[in-house]
N, C-alpha and C positions, 0 to 999 in steps of 0.2 A: 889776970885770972882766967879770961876765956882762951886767950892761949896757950896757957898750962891744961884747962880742960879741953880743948880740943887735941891737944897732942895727945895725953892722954887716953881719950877714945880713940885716937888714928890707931894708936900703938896697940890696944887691948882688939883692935878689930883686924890688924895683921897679925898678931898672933893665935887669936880664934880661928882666923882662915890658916895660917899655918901648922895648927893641930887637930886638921879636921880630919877624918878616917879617908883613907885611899878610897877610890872607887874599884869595887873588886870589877877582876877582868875574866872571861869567860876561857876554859880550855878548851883548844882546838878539837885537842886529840879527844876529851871525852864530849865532845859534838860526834865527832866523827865516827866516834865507838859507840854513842846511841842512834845514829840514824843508819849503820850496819847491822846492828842488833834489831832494830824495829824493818829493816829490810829482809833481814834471813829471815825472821819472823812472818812477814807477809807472805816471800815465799812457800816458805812450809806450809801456811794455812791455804795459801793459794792449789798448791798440788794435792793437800787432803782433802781438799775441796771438789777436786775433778772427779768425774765417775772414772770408775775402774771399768775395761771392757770383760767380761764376761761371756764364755762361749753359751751358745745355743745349743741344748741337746738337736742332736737330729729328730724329724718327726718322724714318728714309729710309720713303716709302712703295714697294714694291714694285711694278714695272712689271707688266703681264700681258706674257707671254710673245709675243714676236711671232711674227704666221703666215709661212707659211714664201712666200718670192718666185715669184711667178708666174713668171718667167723665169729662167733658172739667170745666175750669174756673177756678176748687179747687187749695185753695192756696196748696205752697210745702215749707218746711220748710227748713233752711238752714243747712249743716250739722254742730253740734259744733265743736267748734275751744278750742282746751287746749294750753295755754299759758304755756312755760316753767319757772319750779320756782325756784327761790336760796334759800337753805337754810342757814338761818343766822345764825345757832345753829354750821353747820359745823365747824369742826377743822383743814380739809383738804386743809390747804395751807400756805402759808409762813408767816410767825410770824410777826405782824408791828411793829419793833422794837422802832418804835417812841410813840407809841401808847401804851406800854403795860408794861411801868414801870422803875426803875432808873436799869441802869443797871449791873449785877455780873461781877465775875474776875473768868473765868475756863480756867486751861492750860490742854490743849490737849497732852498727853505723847503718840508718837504712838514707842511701843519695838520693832514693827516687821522689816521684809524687805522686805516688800511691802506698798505700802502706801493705806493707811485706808480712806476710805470714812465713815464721824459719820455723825447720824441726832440723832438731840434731839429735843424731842414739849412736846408741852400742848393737855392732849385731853380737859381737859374741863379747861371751863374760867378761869381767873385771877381776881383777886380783880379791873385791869382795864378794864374787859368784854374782855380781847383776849386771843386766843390764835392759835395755830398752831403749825410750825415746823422751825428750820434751819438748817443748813448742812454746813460739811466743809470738804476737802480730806488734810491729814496731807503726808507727803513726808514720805519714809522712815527711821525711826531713828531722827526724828525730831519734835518738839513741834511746839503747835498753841496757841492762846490766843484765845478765844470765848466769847462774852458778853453777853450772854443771860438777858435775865430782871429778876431782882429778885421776888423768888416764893413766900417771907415773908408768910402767913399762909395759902395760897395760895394751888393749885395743886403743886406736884411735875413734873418736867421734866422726861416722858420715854426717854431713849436712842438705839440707833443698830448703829451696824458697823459692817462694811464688809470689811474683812482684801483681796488687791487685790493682793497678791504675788502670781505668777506664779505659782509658786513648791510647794505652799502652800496653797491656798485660803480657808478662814475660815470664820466662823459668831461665834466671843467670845462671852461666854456666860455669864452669871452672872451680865445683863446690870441692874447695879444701878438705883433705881432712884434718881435724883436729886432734891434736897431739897436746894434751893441757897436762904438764907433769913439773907445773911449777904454781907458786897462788900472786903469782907478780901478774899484771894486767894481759889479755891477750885483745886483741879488737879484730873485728870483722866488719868489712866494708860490703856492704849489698848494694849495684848499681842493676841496672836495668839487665843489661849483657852479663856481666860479672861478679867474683864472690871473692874475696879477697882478705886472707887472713895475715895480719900481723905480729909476728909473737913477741913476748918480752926482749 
């Protein structure tokens, strides 16, 4: 009898463990698709975030005081007044990342040990009329992802960086220009001397 109930229970406790529900498995792709989504997200908050530069009117120079009319009555003219202008042609300032096309994939390789301040712009327009500049400081020994818009037939992207190590501070030379007219990965190697772009 105890061996009829112990088979029994063997048998009712492998088939319990045999009709237990799978353990769900996590998708890559929607990992991958939210922590891009919550990436372009920072960025965007991150560049709304920046002040915009703003020009300075020029300071009014003071006129001298005019002498007083030889003749009584004659009218006196007022002195002109110059309005300060923007120029809309400017490239002098921060790139509208919303405004100026789908966006690239560039990783920031910074070699050194120090960390690297990079700007990369447009001087002249894009196929969607912008352009300008962005900027990013990479940590020592550490990569950045950057989304600039892509240049498709476009200008290319000038680049500088200013390596900030202590014991070392340099301006690498050899700043590639960027040519981003694909969204497949590009990467950029910043070493102390050198700038070194890789394309897809």
């Amino acid at each position: 009898m105890k061996r009829v109930l112990f088979a029994t229970a063997s048998l009712l406790l492998v088939l319990t463990a045999a009709c237990a529900p799978a353990v769900p498995t996590i998708d890559a792709a929607q990992v991958q698709a939210s922590a891009m989504a919550a990436a372009v997200t920072m960025i965007a908050q991150t560049q709304a975030a920046m002040p915009t530069p703003t020009a300075v009117p020029p300071t009014p120079i003071p006129s001298p005081t005019p002498l007083p009319s030889p003749t009584l009555g004659s009218p006196t003219a007022a002195p002109p007044t110059v309005a300060p202008t923007n120029d809309p042609e400017s490239c002098d300032m921060l790139l509208d990342l919303a405004e100026a096309g789908a966006p690239g994939n560039l990783k920031v390789n910074n070699l050194t040990r120090g960390s690297v301040t990079l700007t990369i712009g447009l001087s002249s327009k894009n196929a969607f009329g912008q352009c300008g500049y962005m900027s990013t400081i990479i940590k020592p020994k550490e990569s950045v992802w950057m989304h600039p818009p892509l240049t498709g037939k476009g200008p290319c992207y000038w680049s500088y960086a200013w390596v900030n190590d202590p014991k070392n501070p340099s301006l690498p030379a050899g700043a590639p220009a960027l040519c981003m007219n694909s969204t497949d990965k590009y990467e950029l190697d910043i070493d102390y001397h050198t700038m070194r772009i890789t394309p897809p």
